[in-house]
C-alpha positions in Angstrom: 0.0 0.0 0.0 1.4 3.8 -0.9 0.5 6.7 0.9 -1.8 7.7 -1.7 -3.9 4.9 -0.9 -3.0 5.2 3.3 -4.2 9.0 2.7 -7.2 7.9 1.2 -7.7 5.2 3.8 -7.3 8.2 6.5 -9.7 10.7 4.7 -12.6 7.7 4.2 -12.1 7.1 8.5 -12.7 10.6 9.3 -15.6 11.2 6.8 -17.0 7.3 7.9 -17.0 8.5 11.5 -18.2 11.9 11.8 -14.9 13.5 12.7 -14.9 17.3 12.4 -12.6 18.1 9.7 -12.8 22.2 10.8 -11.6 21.3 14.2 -8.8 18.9 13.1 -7.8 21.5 10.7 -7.8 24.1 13.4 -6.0 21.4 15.9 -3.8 20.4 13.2 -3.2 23.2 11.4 -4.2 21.0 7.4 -6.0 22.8 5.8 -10.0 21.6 5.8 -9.7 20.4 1.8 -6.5 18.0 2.6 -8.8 16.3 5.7 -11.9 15.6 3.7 -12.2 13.3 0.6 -11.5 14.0 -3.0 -8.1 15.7 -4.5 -6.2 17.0 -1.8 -3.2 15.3 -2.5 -0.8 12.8 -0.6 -0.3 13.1 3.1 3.5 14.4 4.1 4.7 11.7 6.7 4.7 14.4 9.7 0.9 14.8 8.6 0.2 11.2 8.5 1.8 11.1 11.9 0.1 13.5 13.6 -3.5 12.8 12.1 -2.7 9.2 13.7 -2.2 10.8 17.1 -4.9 13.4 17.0 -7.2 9.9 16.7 -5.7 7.7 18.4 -4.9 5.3 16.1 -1.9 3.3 15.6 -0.3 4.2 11.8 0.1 0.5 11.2 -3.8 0.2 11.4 -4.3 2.3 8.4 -2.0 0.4 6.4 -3.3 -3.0 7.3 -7.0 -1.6 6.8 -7.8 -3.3 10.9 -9.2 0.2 11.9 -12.8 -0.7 10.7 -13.4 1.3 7.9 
């Protein structure tokens, strides 16, 4: 799996769960478009990071797909 498909992975679990993309983009500081689904591009490794903290999800759960999504 790439990170293109990890990011996608990522953006599908927020939207699938009701997240609120303005406050992880305020918490964060990504922007609201890179959170949400569709063409925001690839996640930079310090994002991917950091998203996976902010949920409390181990990184290795997005890449072997065990987070439920």
């Amino acid at each position: 799996m790439d990170m293109e498909d990890v990011t996608a992975c990522v953006r599908e679990y927020i939207a699938q769960n009701d997240i609120s993309v303005a406050q992880m983009s305020s918490d964060l500081g990504i922007e609201e478009s890179r959170l949400r689904p569709g063409d925001g591009g690839k996640f930079s490794a310090e994002e991917f990071l950091d998203i996976c903290v902010y949920l409390h999800i181990r990184p290795e759960q997005f890449k072997n797909r065990r987070i439920g999504v």
